[in-house]
N, C-alpha and C positions, 0 to 999 in steps of 0.2 A: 762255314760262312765267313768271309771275307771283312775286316772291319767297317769299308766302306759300305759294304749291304748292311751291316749292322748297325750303323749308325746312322741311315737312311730310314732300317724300320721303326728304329725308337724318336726318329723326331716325330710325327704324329703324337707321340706319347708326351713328349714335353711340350707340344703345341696345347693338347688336350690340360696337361696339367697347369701350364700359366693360363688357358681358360679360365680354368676355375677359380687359379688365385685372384683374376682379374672379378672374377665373380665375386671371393670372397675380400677384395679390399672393395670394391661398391658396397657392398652389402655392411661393411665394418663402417663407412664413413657415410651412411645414410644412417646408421646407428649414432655414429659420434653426433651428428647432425640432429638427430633427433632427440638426445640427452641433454647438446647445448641448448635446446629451443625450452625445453623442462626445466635445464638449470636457472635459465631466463625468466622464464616466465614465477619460478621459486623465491628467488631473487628480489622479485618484484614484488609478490605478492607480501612480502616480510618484511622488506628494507624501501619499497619504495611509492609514489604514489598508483594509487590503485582506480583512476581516470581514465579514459579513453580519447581524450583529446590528443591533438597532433598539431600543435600549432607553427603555423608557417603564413606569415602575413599575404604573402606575395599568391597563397591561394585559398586567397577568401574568395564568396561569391559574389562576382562584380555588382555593388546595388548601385543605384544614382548618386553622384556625388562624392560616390568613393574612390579613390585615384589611389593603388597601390601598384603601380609602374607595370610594367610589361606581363603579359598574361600567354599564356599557353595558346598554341594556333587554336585547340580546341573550345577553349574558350572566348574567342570573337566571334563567335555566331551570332547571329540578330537576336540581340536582348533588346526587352520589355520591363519598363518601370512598374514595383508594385510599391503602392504607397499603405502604408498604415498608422493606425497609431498605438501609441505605452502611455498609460501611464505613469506620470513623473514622480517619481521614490524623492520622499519628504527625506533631506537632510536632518542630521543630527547636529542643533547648533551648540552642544554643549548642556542643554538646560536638563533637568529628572526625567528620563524617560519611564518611570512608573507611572500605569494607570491605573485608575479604579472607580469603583462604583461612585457617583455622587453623595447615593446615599448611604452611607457606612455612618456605622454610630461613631462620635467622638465623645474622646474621655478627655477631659477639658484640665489641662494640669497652672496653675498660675506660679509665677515666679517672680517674686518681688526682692527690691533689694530689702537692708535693714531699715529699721525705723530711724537710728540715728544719720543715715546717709541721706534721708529726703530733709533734711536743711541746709538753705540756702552758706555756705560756707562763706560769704561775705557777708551778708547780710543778716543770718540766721533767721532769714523769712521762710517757712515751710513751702517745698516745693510743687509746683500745679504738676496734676497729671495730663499731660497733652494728647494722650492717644496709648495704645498698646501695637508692641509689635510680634507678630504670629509666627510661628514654626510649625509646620505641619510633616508627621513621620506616621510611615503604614506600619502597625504595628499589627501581630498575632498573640492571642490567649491559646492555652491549648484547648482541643476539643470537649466539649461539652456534653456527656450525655445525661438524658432525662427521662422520666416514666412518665407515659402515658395513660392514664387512668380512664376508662371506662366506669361512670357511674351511671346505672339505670335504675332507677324507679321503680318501684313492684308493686301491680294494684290488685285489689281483689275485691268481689263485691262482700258487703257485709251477710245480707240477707241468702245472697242464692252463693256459698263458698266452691258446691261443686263446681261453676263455672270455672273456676280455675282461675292461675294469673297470668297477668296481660304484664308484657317489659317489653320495650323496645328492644330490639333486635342487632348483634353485634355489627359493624361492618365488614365487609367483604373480605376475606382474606386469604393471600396467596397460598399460603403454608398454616393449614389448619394446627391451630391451638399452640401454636409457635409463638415463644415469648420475645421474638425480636419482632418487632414492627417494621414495615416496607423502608421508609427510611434506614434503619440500619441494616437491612438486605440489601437495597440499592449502592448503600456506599460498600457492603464485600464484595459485589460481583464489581464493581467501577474501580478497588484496588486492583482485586487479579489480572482483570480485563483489562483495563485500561492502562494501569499504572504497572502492570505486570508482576505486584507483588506475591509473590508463593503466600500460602493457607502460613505456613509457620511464623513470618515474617508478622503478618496480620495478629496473629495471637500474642506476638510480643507488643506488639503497639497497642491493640486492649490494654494488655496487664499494664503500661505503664499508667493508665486511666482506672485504674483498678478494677478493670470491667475482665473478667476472667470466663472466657470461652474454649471450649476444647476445639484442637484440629478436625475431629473427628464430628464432631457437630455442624463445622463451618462446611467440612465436606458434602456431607448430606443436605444442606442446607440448598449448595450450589447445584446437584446435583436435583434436587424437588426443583428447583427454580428452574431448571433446565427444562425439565419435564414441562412445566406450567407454558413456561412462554414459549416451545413448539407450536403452536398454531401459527403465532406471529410470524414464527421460521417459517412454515410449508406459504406464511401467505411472501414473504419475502422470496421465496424460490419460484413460485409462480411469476412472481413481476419482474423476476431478474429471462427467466426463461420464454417472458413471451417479448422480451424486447428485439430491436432488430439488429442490436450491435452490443456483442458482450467477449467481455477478456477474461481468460483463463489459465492458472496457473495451478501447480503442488509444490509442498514442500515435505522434506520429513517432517515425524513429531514420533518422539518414544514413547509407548506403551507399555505400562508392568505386568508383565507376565502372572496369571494369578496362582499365590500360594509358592512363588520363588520370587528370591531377589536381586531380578534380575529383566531387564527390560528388553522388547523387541522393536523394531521399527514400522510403523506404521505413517500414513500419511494423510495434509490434511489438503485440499483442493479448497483452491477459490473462485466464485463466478463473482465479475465482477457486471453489471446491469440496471437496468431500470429508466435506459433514454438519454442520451447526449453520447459527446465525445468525452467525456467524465464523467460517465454515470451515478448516481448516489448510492446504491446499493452494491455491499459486500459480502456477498452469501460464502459462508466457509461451510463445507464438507467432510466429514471422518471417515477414512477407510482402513480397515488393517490392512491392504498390502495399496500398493501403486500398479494392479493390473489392468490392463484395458478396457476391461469390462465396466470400469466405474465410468469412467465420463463417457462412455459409450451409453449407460444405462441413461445417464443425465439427461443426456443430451438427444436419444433417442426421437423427441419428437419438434428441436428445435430447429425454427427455421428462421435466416438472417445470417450473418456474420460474424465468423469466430476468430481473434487473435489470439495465438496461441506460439511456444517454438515450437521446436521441431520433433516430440514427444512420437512415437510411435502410433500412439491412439488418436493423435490429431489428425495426423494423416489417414487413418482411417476415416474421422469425421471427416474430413474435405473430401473425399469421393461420394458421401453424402448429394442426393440433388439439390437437396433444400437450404444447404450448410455453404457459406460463398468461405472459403478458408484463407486468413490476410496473418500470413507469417511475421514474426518480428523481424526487423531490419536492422535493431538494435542487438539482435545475436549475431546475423550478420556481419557486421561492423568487430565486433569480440572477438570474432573467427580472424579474421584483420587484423587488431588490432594485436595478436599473441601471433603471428607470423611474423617475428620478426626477421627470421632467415631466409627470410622469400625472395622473390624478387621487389630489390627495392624502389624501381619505379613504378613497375604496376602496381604494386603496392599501396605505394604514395596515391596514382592517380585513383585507386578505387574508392580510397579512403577518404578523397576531395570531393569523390561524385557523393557520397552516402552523405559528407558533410552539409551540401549542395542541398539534398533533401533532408535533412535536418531541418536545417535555417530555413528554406523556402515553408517547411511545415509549420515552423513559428509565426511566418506572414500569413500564412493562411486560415489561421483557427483566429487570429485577430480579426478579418473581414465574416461577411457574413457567409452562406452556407451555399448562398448562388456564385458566391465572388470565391471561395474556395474550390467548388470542385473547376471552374475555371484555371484557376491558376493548376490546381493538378494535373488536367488535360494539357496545357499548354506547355508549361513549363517541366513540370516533374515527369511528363513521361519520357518526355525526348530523353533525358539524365536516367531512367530504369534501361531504358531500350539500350541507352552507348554502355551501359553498365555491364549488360547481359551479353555486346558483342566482346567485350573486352577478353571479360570471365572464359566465355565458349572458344575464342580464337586462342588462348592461352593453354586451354585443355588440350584445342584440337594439335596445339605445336608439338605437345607431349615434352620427354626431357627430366620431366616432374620426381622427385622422390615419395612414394607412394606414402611412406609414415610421415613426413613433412608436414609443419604445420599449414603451410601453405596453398599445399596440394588440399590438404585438408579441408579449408576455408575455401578453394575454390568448388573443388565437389559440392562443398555443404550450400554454396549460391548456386550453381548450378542444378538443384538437387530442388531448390524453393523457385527458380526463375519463374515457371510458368504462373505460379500464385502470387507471388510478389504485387504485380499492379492491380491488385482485384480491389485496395484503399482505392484507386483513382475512383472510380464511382460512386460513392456513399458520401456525404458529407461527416456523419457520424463514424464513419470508422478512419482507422488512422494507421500510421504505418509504421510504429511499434506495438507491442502487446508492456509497453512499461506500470499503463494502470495497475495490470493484474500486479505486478510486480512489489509496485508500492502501496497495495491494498495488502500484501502480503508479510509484508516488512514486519508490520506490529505483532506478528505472531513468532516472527525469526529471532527478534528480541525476546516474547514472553519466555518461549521457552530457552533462556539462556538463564531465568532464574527461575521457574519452578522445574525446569528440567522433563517431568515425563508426568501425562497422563497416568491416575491408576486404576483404569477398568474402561472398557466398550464406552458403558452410561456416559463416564465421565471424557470421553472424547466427545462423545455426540451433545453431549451438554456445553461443553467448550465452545463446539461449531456454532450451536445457537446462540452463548450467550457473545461470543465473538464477531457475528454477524449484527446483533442489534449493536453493540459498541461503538463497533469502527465503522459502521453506516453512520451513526451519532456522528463522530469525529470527525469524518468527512463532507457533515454539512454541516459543522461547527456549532454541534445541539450540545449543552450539559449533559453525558449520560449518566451522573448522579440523579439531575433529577428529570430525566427523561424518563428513567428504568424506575423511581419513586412514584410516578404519576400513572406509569403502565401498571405496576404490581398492583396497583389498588384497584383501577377499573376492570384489568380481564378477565376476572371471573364473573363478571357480570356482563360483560359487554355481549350484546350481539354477534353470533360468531360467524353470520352472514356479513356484517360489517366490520371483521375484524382487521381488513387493511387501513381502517382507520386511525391503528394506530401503529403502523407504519412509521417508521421515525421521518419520514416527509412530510407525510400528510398531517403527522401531529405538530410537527412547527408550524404548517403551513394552517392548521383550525389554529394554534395558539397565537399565531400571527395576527389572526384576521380577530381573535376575539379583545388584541391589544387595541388593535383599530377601531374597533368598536366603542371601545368604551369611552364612555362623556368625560368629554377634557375640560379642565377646572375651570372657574370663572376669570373670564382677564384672559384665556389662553386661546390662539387662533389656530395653533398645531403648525404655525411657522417656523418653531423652534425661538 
């Protein structure tokens, strides 16, 4: 063979193999590409602010009034003034911003000068007292504790003994024959719970009161109390589950392995429910693992509207017929917002339109319920619709690096488009799932200091006593002495009306019984 036939059949061969290299340097710098977007986003998450804003004056959304020079052709379409109102945030003029109770005891301290200083030094006439002048400081004692004595009477007849003896009867109690009284139950579940402190932390804050408790007693303690106030829970899951608009979230939470030391992962779910676009109630969940089958079982017979992300088992529920499925927009926007090697104008404008519906969502939870879904219809869907052509025409162009964050973020809108506007209809539902998020918060913290669950009980005891808590907090109840007023009534209470004590409807009877009561002479209830 000839060198020129031979060098004719091996070009094919070098054509084929710079293919490949052409293959493998794309394939190498979709990688570089997608390690800088990791380094980035690393980066950030360590050394810098961890916000999702994007500020750029020139594209805000145009309201009345506002003049920030030249706007996008996109944005001179026929706008519509919405008017609302804020209220006005009280300046700080300098003076104590500490408040408190009116009536707090004072300990009344007097300060006089000497005896020989009240003489007149000219005149050596003793000096008149013209008036006193007052300082007033909030001071703390440490805590106090005290026994509660139970004395009863014992009667018996003289004449007829067998009748036996007659004593008054102890009161009610949570935890039979338990030498802590509801009050000091309600302040350990209101540490852990609320103030997130671990069992051990709690034992050193006795001892310094000389009040000496075992971990181990505080645990059992938590754990019976858990048990007791279950009804409460199953009536709290009922009224979260027959609402028409509820948000739902998981997070982990570790569990101790029993009899090793050594813990696994388990997870806790939140419903958040019970009526509005902030609903008052935060039902929390135990499961050992995060499989579909849980909020599937939950959820099995609800019907209304779920905000949820994009969890596997949600989308299950949204094929549900009864289940309307209203994705966050707020995950959305994070897919965005971590693209930073995308493309940077559609980027930019996606990231204006989401903003658009942001702020239009602030005007519209200010109006009322008729004057909201109006402005949704009007205003927010034309901004979803330009959204979704944006998204779709950007896929269709292709070009895209398949691992890109980019790519990624558009998929993952394209992937929600069809459910996205399913908020325009409800007044009550909304178009992130952030409730569930910040109903969850208080748990991402506890467990940063007690760390892990140790047993089943003690997760599902957690969930309930987590649920009455942070429903507490969220309508700004005491749960010291919310959870002191319950422990004492529920084993008596009617357990056909046990949503009474509900942490709503218990502010709302203690409300009504504050209203009630006869106001002093001289007082018109004017203030």
């Amino acid at each position: 063979m000839s060198d020129g036939a031979k060098n004719r059949a091996e070009i094919p061969n070098f054509l084929e193999l710079l293919q490949q290299k052409d293959q493998r340097i794309h394939a190498l710098e979709a990688d570089l590409l997608t390690l800088k977007e990791q380094l980035t986003w690393l980066q950030k998450q360590v050394f810098g602010v961890k916000n999702e804003r994007l500020i750029d004056l020139h594209d805000q959304l145009p309201l009345p009034g506002l003049d920030l020079g030249p706007q996008d052709a996109e944005t001179e379409s026929e706008q519509e003034e919405v008017h609302f109102k804020r209220r006005k945030t009280k300046k700080n003029r300098g003076k104590d911003t500490i408040t408190y109770p009116d009536d707090l005891p004072v300990k009344r301290v007097e300060l006089d000068i000497p005896a020989e200083e009240k003489i007149c030094p000219e005149t050596g006439n003793p000096l008149v007292k013209i008036g006193c002048e007052v300082s007033r400081k909030l001071a703390r004692k440490p805590e106090q504790f005290y026994i509660v004595e139970y004395v009863r009477p014992k009667y018996a007849s003289k004449t007829a003994p067998e009748l036996g003896i007659k004593v008054a009867p102890l009161p009610d109690a949570i935890i039979n024959r338990c030498p802590a009284d509801e009050s000091l139950l309600a302040y350990i579940l209101t540490a852990k719970f609320t103030d997130h402190l671990p069992l051990y932390r709690l034992v050193e804050i006795l001892k310094r009161a000389d009040v000496r408790i075992s971990r181990q007693t505080l645990s059992k303690w938590v754990l019976t109390l858990g048990e007791a106030l279950s009804p409460l829970y199953e009536a709290m899951r009922a009224e979260v589950l027959t609402n028409g608009a509820i948000f739902v979230d998981e997070t982990p939470i570790r569990l101790q392995v029993k009899g090793k030391s050594r813990c696994q992962q388990a997870y806790m779910w939140v419903y958040v429910g019970g009526g509005g676009g902030d609903p008052p109630y935060r039902f929390f969940e135990f499961q050992l693992n995060r499989n579909h089958e849980h909020p599937l079982k939950t959820l099995k017979e609800y019907q209304g509207f779920l905000h949820t992300d994009k969890y596997g088992a949600y989308e299950k529920l949204a094929k549900y017929e009864d289940i309307t499925w209203c994705p966050c927009m707020a995950h959305v926007r994070r897919k965005f917002v971590e693209a930073e090697n995308g493309d940077p104008e559609l980027r930019r404008r996606i990231l204006r339109k989401i903003r658009y519906l942001f702020m239009l969502e602030r005007v519209a939870w200010a109006r009322s319920p008729e004057e909201r879904l109006r402005i949704r219809q009007q205003i927010e869907k034309p901004i979803l619709e330009e959204l979704s052509e944006l998204v779709e025409n950007r896929i269709l162009k292709g070009g895209l690096l398949p691992k890109s964050n980019f790519s990624k973020a558009l998929n993952y809108y394209q992937g929600l488009a069809p459910s996205l506007p399913n908020y325009l209809s409800n007044p009550d539902a909304r178009l992130d799932n952030n409730v569930a998020e910040r109903a969850i918060r208080p748990l991402t913290i506890g467990r940063k200091n007690w760390l892990f669950v140790g047993s089943e009980d003690g997760g599902r005891a957690t969930a309930t006593i987590l649920s009455l808590v942070q429903t507490c907090r969220n309508l700004d109840i005491n749960p010291q002495e919310y959870l002191e007023d319950v422990l004492r009534r529920i084993m008596s209470h009617p357990a056909k009306q046990i949503h009474e004590l509900l942490p709503d409807q218990w502010l709302a009877a203690r409300s009504q019984q504050h209203d009630d009561m006869p106001k002093a002479e001289g007082q018109d209830g004017l203030g």
